[in-house]
C-alpha positions in Angstrom: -1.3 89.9 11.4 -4.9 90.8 10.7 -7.0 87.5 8.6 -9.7 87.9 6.6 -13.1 85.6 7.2 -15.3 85.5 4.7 -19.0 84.1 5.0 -20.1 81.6 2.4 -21.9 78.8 4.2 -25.4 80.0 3.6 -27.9 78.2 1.3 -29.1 81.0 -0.9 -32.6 79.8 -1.2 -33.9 83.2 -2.4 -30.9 83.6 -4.8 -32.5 80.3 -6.6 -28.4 78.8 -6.8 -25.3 79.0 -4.8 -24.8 82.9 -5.1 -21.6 82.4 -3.5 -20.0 80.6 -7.0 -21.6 84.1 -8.9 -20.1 86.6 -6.2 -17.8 85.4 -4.6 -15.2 86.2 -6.8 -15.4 89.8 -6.6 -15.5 89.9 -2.8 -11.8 87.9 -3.2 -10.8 90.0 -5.7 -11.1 93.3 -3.2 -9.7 91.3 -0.5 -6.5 90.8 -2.2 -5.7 94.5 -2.7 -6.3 94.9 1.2 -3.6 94.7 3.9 -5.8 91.2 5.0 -2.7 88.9 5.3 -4.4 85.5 5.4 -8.0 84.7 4.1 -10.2 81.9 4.9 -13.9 81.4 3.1 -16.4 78.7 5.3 -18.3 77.2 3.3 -21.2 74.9 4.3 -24.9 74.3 2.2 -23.0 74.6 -0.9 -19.7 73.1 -2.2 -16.8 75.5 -3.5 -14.0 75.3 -5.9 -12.0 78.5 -5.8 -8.4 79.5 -5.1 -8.8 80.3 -1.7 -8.6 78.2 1.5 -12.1 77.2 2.6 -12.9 75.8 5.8 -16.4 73.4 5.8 -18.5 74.4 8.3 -20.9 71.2 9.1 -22.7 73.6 11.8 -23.6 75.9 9.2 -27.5 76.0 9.4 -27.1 77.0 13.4 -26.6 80.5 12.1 -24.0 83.0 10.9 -22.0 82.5 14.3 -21.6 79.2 14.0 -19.9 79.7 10.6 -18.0 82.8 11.8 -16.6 80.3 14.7 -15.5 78.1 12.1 -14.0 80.7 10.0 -12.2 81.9 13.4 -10.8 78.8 14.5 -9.3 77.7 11.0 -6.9 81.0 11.6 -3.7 81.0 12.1 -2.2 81.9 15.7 -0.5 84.3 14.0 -3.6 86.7 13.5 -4.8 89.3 16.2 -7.3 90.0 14.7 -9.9 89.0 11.7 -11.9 91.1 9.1 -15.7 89.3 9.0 -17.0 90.1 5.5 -20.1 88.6 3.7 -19.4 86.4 0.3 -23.1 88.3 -1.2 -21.3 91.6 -0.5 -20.2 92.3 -4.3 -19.4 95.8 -4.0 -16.5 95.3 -0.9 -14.3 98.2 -0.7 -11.1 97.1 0.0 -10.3 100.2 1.5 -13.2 99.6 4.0 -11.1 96.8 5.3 -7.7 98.7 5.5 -9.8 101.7 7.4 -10.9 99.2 9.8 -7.2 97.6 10.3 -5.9 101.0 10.7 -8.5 102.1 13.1 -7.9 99.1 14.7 -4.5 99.1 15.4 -5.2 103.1 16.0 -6.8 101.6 18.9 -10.1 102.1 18.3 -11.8 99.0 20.2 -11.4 95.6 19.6 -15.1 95.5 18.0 -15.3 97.4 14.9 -17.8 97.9 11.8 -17.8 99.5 9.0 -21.1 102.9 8.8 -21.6 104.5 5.4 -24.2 106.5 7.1 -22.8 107.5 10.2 -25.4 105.7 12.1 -25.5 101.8 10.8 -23.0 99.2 11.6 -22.4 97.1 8.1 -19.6 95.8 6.9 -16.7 94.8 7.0 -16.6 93.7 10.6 -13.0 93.8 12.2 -12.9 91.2 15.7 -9.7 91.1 17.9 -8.8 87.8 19.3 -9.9 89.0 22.6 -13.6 88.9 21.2 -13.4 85.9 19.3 -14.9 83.7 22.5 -18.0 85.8 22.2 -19.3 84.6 19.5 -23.3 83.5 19.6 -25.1 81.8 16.6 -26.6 84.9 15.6 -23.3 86.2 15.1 -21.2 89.5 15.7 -24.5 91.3 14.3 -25.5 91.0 18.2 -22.1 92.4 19.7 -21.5 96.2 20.4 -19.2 97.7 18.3 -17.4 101.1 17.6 -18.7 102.4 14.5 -15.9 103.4 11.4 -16.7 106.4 9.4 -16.6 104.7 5.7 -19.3 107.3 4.7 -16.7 108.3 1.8 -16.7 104.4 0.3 -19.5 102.7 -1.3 -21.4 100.1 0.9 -20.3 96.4 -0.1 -24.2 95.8 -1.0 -26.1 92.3 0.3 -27.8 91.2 -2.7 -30.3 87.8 -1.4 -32.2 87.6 -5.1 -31.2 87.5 -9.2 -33.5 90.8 -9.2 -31.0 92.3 -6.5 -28.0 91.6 -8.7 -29.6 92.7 -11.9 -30.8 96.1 -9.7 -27.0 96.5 -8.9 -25.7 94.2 -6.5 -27.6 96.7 -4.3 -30.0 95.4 -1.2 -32.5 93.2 -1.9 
């Protein structure tokens, strides 16, 4: 079974509010039309009320790996492998996810991310087990990975301000 883990523990001090209450949603939303078969959301700064399971992350301001380690061990022994995706990604495509799983189990590495460009690694983020240990605070941003072609899919976006959601839930 692949799990999903999605990143919600940050404070969203240039968002001005929890951004994760605004877009979170959506990033659910595409997860549940995925092949993901379990999802977990940490959460940490910021409270959350939403119908998913969420893991509290009290190591949340160490930095993205901490919360991915959270997120990680809150999985089931059942998974093999977990999709990392970002809770200010508005835009996820869940067949970003799926291309992942299928490259994964394809046996394209056990280290995968998502390119819309051919040349960047964004998300999603796919991890086997067998990389989970590897985790620094900085997070899997700092481990190699195979790059997946998702040049075809729109980029899930990373929108950090209220002028970033209003420009489109583009970059920011």
């Amino acid at each position: 079974m692949v799990s999903a883990v999605v990143l919600a523990a940050g404070a969203s001090t240039r968002f001005g509010s929890p951004k994760q209450h605004v877009l979170l949603p959506r990033v659910l939303l595409a997860l549940g039309t995925s092949a993901v078969g379990d999802v977990v959301v940490v959460a940490g700064a910021h409270a959350l009320e939403i119908d998913a399971r969420i893991v509290n992350c009290d190591d949340w301001e160490r930095g993205p790996g901490a919360s991915l380690r959270c997120g990680l061990h809150a999985l089931s022994e059942d998974a093999e492998a977990a999709v990392i995706v970002l809770a200010d990604g508005p835009r996820l495509d869940p067949r970003a996810v799926d291309r992942l799983i299928d490259a994964w189990r394809s046996g394209a590495g056990d280290r995968l991310a998502a390119s819309y460009d051919g040349r960047t690694r964004s998300h999603p983020v796919l991890l086997a087990r067998s990389a989970w240990a590897e985790i620094p605070d900085e997070g899997a941003r700092s481990l190699r990975v195979s790059l997946i072609s998702c040049e075809d899919l729109t980029a899930p976006g990373d929108v950090d301000t209220r002028e970033g959601l209003r420009a489109g839930d583009g970059e920011s």
